[in-house]
N, C-alpha and C positions, 0 to 999 in steps of 0.2 A: 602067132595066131591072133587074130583083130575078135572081138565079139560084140554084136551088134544088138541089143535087145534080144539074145536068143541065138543073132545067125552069126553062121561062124567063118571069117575068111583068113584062105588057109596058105602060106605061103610054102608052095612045095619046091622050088629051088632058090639058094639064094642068087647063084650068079643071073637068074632073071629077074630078082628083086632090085639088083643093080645095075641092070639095063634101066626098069622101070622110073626109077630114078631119076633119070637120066631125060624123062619125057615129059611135056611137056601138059599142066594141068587140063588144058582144052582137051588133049589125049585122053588124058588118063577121063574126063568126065565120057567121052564118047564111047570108051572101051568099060566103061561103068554101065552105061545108056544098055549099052550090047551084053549085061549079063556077067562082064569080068569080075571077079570076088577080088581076083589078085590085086586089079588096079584101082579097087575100093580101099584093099588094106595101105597101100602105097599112098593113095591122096589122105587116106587119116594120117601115117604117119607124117607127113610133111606140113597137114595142118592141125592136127587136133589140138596141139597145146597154143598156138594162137588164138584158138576159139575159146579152149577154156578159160584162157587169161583174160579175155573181152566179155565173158558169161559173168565171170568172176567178179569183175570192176561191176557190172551192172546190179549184179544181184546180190553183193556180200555174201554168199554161200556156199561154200565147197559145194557141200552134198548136193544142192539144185545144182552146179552148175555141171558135174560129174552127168547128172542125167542130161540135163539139156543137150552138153555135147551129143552123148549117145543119138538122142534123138535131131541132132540137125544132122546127122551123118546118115541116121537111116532114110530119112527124108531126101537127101543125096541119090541114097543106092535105088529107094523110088521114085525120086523127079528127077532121073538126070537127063532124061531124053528132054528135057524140059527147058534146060539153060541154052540162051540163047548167043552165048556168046558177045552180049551188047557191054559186057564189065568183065573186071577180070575174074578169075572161080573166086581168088580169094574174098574179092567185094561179094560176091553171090554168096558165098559160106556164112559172112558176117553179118547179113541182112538177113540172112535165116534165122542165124542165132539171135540176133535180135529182137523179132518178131516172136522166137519163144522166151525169152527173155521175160518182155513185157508181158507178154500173156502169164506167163507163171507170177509176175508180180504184183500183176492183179488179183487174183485168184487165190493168192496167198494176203494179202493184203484185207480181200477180203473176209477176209477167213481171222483174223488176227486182231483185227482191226483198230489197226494201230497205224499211225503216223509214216510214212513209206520210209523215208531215212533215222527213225528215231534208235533203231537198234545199231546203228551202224555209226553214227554219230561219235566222234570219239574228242575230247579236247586237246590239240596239237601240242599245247604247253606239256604235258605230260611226259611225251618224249625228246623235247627239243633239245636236249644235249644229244638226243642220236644220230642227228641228221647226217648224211654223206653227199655226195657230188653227185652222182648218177642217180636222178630221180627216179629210173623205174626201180631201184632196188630200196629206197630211200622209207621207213617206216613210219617220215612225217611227212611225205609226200603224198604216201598211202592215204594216208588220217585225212589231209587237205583234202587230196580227189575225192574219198567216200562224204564229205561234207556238199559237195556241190550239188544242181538238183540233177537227176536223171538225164536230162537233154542235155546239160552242161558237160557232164561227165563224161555223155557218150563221146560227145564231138573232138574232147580231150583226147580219149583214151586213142579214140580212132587215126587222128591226124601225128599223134607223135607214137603212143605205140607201134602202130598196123601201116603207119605211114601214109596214108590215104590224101587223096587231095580232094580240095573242098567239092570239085564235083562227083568223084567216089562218096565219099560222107552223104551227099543230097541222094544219091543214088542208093544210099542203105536205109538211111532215115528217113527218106521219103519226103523231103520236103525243098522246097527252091534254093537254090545255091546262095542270095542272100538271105534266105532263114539262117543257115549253117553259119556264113558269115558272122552274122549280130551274135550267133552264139559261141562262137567261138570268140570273139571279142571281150562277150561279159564272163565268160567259163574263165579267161584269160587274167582278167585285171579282179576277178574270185580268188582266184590261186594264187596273184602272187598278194593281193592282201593277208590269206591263211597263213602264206610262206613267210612272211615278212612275221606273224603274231609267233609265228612257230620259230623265228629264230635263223630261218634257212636260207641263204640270199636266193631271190628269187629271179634277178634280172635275165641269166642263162642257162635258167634251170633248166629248163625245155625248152626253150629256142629252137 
């Protein structure tokens, strides 16, 4: 059982949860469009934990990011008649979440007011004996990415996480493919200068 701010989707057989599986996200948003709960709980589980992992890098916060998901999925179960099908669902999920992303970082921001990365700011030398190979698991890789600025970050997390390409990326950010570009450039040669202070070779980190 999924729960959604309240609503509750219900899966009453399994052997049709693994059909659903089996279909195709443009599906599953159109049989969402039409009222399917089932096919709601099916596209969260196939994406909710990539969302939260991209909520997560943006906003340093479990707890926001815990809601944010909730609410870029209800937004789902409400606009789905909406997707146009011009990107793939997963670009469309991330550009939601995005967009509450930033809005809650504002708002918090405001509220605090305090420096946007100053709580999340961590010194990489601190952990640099721990470093490992595989940078998304890597706890000074962490450190590095949460140092970078917000646009740097995103365009990171987006292209080697989520696997996105640079006209995906300009498609969730919003902004021209050589925007993405130049940022991805400077977010690049950011990281591996952190990588290099933190101890970690950086040349294939994320390649």
């Amino acid at each position: 059982m999924l729960t959604i701010s309240g609503r509750q989707f219900v899966i009453s057989h399994t052997d049709r949860l693994g059909s659903r599986q089996r279909t195709s996200d443009e599906a599953l948003i159109r049989a969402i469009a039409a009222g399917d709960r089932h096919a709601m709980h099916v596209l969260y589980v196939r994406h909710n934990v990539r969302v939260y992992r991209f909520v997560l890098r943006l906003t340093n916060d479990s707890t926001l990011a815990e809601d944010l998901v909730s609410e870029v999925f209800m937004d789902v179960w409400r606009r789905a008649n909406s997707f146009k099908a011009q990107s793939q669902v997963s670009t469309w999920l991330l550009a939601i979440a995005r967009n509450k992303s930033l809005s809650a970082m504002r708002v918090r921001l405001d509220e605090q007011l305090d420096d946007e990365m100053a709580t999340a700011i961590v010194d990489p030398a601190d952990d640099a004996e721990t470093t490992v190979n595989k940078w998304d698991r890597s706890a000074v890789v962490q450190q590095c990415l949460s140092q970078l600025s917000p646009r740097h970050r995103e365009v990171i997390d987006l292209v080697y996480y989520h696997e996105k390409s640079i006209d995906e990326v300009a498609r969730i950010v919003g902004a021209p493919e050589n925007t993405v570009k130049t940022r991805m450039f400077y977010a690049r040669r950011r990281m591996e200068k952190l990588l290099k202070v933190a101890g970690l070779a950086s040349s294939r980190v994320y390649a």
